[in-house]
Backbone as ProteinMPNN parsed JSONL, in Angstrom:
{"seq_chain_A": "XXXXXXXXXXXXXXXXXXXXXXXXXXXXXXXXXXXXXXXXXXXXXXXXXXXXXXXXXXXXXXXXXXXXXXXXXXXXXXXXXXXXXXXXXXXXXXXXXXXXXXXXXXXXXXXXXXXXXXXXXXXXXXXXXXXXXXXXXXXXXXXXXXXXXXXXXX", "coords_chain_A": {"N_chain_A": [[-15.44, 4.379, -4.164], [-11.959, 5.377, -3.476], [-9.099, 4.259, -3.921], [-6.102, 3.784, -2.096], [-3.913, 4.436, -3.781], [-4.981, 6.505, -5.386], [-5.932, 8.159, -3.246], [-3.81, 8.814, -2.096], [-2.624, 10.379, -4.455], [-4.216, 12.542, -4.428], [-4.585, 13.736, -2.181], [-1.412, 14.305, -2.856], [-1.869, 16.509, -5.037], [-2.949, 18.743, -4.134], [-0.572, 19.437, -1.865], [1.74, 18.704, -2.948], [2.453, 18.584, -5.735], [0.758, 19.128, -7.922], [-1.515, 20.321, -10.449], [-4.045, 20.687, -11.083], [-6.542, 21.605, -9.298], [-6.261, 24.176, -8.603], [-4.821, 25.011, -10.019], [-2.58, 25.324, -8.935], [-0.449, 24.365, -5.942], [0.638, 23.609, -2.736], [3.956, 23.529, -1.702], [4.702, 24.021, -4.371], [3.818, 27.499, -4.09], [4.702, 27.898, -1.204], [6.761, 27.983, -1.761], [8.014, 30.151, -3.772], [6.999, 32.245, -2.841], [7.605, 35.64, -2.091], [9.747, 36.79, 0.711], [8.506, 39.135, 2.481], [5.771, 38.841, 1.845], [5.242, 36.594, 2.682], [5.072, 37.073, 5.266], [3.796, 39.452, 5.922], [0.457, 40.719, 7.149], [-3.099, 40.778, 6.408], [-5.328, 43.063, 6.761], [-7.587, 41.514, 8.635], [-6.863, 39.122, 7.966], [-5.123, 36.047, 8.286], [-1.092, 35.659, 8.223], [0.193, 34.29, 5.091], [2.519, 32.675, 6.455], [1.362, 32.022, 8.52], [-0.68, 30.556, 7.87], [0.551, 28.291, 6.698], [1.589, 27.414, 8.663], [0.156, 26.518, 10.524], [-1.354, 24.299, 8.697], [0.154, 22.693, 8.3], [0.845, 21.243, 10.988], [-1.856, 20.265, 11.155], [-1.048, 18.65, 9.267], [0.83, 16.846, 10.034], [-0.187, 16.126, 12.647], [-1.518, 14.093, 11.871], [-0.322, 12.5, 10.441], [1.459, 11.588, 12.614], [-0.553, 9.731, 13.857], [-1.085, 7.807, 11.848], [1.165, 7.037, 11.788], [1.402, 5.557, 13.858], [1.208, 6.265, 16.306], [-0.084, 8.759, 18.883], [-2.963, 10.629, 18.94], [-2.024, 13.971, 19.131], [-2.974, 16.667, 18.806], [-4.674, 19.374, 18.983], [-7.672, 21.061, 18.155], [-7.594, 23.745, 19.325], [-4.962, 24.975, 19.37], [-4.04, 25.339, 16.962], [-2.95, 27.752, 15.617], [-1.014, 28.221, 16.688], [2.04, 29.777, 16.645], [4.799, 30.671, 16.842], [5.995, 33.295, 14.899], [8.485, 32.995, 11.997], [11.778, 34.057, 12.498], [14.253, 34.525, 10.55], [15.244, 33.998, 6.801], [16.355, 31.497, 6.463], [15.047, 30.275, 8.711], [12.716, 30.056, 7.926], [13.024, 28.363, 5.7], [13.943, 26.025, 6.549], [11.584, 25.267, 7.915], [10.04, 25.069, 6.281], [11.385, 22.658, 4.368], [11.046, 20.725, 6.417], [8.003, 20.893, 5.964], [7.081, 19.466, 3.976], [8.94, 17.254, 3.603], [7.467, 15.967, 5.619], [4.761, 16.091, 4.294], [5.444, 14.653, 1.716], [6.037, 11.685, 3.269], [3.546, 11.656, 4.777], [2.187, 11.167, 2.118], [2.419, 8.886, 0.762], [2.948, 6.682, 2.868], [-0.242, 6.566, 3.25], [-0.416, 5.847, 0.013], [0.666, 3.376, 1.012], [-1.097, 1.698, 2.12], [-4.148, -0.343, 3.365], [-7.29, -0.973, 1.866], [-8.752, -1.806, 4.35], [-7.117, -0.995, 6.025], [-7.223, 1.897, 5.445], [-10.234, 2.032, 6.18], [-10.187, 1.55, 8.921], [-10.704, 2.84, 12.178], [-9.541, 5.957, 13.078], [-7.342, 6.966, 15.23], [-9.606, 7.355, 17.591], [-13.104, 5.465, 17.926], [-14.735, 7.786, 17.728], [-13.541, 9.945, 16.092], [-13.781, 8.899, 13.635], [-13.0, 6.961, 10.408], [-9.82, 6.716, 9.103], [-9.699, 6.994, 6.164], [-11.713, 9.03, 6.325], [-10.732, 11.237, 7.604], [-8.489, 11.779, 6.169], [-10.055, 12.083, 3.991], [-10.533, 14.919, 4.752], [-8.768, 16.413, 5.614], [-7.328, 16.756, 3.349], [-9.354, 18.65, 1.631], [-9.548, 20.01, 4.068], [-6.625, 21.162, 3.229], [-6.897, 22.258, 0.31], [-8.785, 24.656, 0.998], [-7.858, 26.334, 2.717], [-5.296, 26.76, 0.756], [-6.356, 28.179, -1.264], [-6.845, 30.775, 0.065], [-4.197, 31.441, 0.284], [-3.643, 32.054, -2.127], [-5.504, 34.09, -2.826], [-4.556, 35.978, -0.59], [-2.179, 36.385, -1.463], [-2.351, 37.799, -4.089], [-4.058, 39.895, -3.235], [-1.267, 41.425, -2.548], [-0.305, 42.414, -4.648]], "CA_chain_A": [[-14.482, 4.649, -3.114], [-10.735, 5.198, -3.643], [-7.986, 3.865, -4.01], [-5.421, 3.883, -1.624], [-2.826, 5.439, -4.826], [-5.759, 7.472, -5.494], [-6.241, 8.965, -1.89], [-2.774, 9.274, -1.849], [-2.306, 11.31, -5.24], [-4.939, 13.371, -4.843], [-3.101, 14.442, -1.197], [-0.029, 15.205, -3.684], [-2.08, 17.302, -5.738], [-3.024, 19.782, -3.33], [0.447, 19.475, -1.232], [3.237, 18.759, -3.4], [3.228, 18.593, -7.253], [-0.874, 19.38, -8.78], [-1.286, 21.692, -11.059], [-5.419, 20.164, -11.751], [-7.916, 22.054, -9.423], [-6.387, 25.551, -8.272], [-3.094, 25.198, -11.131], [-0.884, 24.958, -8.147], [0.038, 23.489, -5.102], [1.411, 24.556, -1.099], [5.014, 23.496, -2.308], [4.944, 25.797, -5.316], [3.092, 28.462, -3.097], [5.229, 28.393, -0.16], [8.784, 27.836, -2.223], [7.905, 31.217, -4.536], [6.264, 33.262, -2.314], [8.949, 36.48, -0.954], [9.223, 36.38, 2.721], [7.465, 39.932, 2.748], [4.685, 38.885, 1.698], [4.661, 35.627, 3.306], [4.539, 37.384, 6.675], [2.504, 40.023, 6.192], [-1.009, 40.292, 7.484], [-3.703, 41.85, 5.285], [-6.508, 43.258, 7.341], [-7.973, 40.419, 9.929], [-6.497, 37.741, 7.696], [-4.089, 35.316, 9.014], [-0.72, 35.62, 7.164], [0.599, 33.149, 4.585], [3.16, 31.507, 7.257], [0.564, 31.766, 9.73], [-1.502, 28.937, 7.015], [1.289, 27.669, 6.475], [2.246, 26.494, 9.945], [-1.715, 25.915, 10.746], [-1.978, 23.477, 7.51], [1.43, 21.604, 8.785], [-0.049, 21.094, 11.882], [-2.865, 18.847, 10.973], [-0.391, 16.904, 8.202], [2.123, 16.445, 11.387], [-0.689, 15.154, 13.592], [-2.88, 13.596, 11.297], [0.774, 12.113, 10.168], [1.664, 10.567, 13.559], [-1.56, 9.044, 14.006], [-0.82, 7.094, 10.709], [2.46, 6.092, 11.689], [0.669, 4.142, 15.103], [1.303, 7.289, 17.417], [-1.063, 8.873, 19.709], [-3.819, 11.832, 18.349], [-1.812, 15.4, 20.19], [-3.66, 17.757, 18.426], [-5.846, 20.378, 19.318], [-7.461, 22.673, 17.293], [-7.394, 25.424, 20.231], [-3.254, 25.002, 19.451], [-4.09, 25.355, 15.653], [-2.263, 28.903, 14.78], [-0.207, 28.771, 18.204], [3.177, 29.306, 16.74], [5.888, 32.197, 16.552], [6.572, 33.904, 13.213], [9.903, 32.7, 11.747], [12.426, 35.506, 12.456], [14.96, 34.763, 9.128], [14.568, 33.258, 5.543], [17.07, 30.176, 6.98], [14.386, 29.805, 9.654], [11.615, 29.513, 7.293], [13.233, 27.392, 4.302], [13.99, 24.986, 7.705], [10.069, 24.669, 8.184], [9.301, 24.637, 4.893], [11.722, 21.462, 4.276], [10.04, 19.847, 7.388], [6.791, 20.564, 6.009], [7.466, 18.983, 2.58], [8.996, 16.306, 3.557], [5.977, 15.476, 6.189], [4.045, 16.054, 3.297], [5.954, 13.565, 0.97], [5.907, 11.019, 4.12], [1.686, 11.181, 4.179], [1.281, 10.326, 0.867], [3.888, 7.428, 0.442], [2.067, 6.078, 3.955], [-1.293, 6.131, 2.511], [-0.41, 4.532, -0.894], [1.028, 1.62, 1.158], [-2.458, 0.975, 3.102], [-4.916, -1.207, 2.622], [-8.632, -0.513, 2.259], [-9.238, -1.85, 5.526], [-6.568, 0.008, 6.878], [-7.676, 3.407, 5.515], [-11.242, 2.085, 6.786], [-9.949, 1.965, 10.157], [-10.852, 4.04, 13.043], [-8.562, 6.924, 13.061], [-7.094, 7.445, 16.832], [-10.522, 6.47, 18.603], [-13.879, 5.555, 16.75], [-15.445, 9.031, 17.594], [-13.1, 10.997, 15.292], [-14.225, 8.601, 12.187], [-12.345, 6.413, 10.003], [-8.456, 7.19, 8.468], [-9.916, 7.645, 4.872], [-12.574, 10.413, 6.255], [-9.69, 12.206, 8.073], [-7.333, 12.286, 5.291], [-10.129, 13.084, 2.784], [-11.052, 16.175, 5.447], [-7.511, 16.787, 5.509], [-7.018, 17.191, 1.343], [-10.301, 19.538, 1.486], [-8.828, 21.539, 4.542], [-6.085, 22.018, 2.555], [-7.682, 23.331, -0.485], [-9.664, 25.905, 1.554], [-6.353, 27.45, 3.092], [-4.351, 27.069, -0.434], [-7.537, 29.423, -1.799], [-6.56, 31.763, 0.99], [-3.003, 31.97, 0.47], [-3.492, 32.864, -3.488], [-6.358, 35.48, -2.691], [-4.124, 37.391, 0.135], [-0.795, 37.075, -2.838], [-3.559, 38.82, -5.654], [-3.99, 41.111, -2.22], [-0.123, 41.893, -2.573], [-0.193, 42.584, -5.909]], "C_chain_A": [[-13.071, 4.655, -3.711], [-10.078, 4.449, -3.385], [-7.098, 4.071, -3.27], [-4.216, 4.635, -2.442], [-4.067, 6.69, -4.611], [-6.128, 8.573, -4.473], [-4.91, 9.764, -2.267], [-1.89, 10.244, -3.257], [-2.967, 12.41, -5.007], [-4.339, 14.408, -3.191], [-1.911, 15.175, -2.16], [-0.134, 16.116, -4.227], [-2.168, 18.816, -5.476], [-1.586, 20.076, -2.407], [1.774, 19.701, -2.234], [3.29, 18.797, -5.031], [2.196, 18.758, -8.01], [-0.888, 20.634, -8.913], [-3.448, 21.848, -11.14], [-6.265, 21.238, -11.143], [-7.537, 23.786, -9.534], [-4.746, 25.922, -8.959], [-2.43, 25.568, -10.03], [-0.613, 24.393, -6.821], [0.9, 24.328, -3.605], [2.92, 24.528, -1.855], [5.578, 24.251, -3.484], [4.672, 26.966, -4.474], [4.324, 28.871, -2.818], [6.647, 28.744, -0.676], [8.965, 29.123, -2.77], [7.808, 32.43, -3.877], [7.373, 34.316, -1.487], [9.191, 36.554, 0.615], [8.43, 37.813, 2.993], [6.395, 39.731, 2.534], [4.393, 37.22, 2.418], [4.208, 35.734, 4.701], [3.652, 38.366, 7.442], [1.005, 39.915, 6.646], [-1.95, 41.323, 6.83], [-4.961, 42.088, 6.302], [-6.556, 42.418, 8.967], [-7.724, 38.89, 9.433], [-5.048, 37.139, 8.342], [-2.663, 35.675, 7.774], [-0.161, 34.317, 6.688], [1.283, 32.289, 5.792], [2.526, 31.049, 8.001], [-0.085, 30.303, 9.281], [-0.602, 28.245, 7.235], [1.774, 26.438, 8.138], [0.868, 25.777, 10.685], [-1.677, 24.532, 9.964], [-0.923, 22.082, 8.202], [1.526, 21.129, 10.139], [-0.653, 20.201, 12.074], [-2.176, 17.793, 9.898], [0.213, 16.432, 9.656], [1.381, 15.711, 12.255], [-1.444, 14.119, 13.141], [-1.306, 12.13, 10.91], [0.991, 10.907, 11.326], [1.01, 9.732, 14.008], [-1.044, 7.466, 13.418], [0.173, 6.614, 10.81], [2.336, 5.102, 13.063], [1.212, 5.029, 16.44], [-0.041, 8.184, 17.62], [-1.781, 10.267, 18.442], [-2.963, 13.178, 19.419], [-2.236, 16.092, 19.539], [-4.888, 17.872, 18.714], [-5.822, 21.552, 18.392], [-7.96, 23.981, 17.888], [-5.915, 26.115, 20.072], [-2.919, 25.21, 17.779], [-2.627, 26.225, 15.032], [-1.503, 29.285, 16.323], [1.226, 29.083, 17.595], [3.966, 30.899, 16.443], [6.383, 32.355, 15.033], [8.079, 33.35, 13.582], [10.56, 34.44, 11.869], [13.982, 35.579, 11.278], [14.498, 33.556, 7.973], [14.874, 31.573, 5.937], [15.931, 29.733, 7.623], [13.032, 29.074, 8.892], [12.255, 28.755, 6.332], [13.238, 26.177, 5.696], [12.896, 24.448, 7.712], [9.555, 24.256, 7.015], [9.981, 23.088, 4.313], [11.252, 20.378, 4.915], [8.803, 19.348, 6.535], [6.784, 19.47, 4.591], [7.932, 17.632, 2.807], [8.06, 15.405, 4.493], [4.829, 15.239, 5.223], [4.191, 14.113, 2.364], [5.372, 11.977, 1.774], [4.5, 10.163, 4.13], [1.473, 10.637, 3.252], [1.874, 8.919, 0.801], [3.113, 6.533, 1.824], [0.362, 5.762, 3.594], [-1.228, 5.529, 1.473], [-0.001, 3.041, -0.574], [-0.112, 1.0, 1.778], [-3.115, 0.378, 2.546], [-6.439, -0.539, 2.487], [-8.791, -0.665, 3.048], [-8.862, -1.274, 6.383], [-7.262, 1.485, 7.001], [-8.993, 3.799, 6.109], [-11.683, 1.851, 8.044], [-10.129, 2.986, 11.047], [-9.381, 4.668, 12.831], [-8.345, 7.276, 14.649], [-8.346, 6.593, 17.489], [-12.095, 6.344, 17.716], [-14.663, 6.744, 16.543], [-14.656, 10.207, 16.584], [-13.324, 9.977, 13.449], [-13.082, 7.523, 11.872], [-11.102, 7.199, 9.516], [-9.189, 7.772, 6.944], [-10.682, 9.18, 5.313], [-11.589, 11.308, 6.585], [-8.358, 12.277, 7.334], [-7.999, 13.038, 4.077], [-10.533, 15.097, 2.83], [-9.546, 16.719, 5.454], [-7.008, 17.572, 4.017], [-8.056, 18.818, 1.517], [-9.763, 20.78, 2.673], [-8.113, 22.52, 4.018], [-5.923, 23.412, 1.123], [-8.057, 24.909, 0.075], [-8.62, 26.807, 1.773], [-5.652, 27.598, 1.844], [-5.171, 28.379, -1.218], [-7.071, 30.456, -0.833], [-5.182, 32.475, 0.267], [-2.674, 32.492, -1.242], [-4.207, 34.176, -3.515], [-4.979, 36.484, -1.7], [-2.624, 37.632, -0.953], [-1.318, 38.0, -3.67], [-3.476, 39.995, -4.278], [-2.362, 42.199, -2.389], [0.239, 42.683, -3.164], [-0.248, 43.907, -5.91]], "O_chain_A": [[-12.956, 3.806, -4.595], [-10.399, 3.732, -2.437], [-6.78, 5.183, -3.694], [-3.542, 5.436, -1.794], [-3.989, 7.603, -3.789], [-6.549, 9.684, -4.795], [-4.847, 10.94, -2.625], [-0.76, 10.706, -3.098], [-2.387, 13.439, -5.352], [-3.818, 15.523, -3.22], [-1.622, 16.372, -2.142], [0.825, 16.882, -4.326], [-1.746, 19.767, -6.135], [-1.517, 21.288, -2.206], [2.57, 20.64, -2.234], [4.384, 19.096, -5.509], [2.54, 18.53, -9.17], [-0.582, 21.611, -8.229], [-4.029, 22.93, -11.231], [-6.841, 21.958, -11.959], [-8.174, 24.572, -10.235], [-3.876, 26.714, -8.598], [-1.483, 26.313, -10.283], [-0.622, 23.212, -7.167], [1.56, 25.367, -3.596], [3.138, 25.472, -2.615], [6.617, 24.909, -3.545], [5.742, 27.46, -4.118], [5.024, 29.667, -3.445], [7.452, 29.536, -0.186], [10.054, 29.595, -2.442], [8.375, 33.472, -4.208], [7.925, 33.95, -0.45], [8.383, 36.192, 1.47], [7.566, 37.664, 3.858], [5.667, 40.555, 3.088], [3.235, 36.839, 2.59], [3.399, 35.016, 5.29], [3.107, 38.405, 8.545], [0.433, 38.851, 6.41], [-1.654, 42.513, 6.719], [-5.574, 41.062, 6.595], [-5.899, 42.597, 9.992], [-8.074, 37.847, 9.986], [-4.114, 37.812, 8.78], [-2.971, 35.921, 6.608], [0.01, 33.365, 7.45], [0.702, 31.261, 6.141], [2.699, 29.895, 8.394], [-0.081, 29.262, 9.938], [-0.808, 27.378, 8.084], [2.089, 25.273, 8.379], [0.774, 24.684, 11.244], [-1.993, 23.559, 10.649], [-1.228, 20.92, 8.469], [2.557, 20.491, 10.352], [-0.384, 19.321, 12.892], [-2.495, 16.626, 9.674], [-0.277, 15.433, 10.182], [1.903, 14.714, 12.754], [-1.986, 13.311, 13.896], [-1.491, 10.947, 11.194], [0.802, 9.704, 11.144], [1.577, 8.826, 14.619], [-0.751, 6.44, 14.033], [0.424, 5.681, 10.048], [3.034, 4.107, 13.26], [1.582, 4.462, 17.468], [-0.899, 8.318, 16.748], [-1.225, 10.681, 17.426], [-3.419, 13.258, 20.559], [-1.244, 16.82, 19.565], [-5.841, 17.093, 18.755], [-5.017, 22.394, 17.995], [-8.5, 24.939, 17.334], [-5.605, 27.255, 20.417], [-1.762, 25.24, 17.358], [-1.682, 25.793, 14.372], [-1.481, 30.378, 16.888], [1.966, 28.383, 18.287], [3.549, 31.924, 15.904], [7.012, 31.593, 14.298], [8.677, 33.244, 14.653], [10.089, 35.524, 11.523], [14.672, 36.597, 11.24], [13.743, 32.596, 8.124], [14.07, 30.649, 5.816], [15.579, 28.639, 7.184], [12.5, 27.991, 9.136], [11.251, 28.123, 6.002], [12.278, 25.408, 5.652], [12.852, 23.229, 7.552], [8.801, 23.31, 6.787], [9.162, 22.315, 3.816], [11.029, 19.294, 4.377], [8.474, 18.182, 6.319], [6.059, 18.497, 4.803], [7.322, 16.758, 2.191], [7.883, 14.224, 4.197], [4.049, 14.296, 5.356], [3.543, 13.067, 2.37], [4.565, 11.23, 1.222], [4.209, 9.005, 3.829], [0.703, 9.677, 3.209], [1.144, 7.928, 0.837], [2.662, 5.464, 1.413], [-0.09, 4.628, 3.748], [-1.883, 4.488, 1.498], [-0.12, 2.007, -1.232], [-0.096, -0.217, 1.962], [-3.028, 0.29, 1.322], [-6.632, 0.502, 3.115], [-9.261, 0.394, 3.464], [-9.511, -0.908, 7.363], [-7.68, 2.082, 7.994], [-9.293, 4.932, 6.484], [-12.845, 1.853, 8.45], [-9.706, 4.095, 10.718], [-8.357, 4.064, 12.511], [-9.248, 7.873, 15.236], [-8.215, 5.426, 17.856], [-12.24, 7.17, 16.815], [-15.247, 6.919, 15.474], [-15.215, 11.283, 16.373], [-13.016, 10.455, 12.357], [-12.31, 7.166, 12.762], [-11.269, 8.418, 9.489], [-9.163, 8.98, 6.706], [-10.357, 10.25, 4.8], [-11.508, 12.282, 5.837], [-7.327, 12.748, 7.812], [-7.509, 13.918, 3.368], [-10.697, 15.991, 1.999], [-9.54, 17.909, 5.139], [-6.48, 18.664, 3.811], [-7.512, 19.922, 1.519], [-9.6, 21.977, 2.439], [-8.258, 23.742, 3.997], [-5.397, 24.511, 0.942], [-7.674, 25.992, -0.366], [-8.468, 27.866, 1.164], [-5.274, 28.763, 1.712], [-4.594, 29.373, -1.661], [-6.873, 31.4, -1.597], [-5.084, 33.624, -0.163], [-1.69, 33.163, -1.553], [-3.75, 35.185, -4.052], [-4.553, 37.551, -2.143], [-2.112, 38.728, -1.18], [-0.677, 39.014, -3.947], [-2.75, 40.974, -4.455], [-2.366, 43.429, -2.352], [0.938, 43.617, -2.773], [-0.173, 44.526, -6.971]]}, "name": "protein", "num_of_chains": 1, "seq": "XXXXXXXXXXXXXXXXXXXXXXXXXXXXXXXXXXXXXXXXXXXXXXXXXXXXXXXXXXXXXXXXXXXXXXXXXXXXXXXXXXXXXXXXXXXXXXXXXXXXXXXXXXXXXXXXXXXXXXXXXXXXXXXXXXXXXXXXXXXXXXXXXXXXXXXXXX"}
């Protein structure tokens, strides 16, 4: 079982500063990526911001949980949100999301095992460790997305 650092790096890896499974990270991603192509939509895929505001979503609720606030997420409200309409608008979200990011991990390295082996919200959604390590793995899945539809760009 992990480590409470260990949970909470391996969160960083995929979010903010890992280069290890997919050599890069949302925070590289989202910071690089042009805004044409971050808002484009390729086919029936969602576009990058669209992940982007999806992924920040479940840190933000999964987030408030963890700070001893209620569960408001729904994932019928997942990809509910309005395209940014300038770059200002999106560097804005993207600072949010980043520093929500930062926030998660730094909150999980201070827990305890018993904490992280705490129900999460109510005992039917599982313990805190399962829903942060379903959280890391969400993110993966969408970070794989948002490099395939950039190679799409290309």
């Amino acid at each position: 079982m992990e480590t409470p650092l260990q949970l909470a790096n391996r969160f960083r890896e995929v979010y903010l500063n890992g280069e290890w499974v997919v050599y890069t990270n949302y925070k590289t991603q989202l910071s690089e990526t042009p805004r044409g192509i971050l808002t484009k939509k390729w086919e029936d895929l969602n576009s990058i911001e669209s992940i982007a505001f999806h992924i920040h979503y479940y840190v933000h609720g999964v987030l408030n949980v963890l700070e001893g606030g209620t569960l408001d997420i729904s994932d019928k409200y997942s990809f509910d949100f309005p395209p940014t309409k300038s770059e200002e608008e999106w560097k804005s979200f993207l600072t949010t999301f980043i520093e929500d990011c930062e926030k998660f991990a730094d909150i999980i390295e201070k827990m305890s095992d018993e904490d992280l082996d705490g129900d999460f919200s109510e005992n039917k959604y599982g313990s805190k460790r399962k829903n942060i390590n379903a959280l890391i793995e969400h993110g993966y899945y969408h970070l794989g997305q948002i490099i395939l539809i950039k190679k799409l760009a290309k």
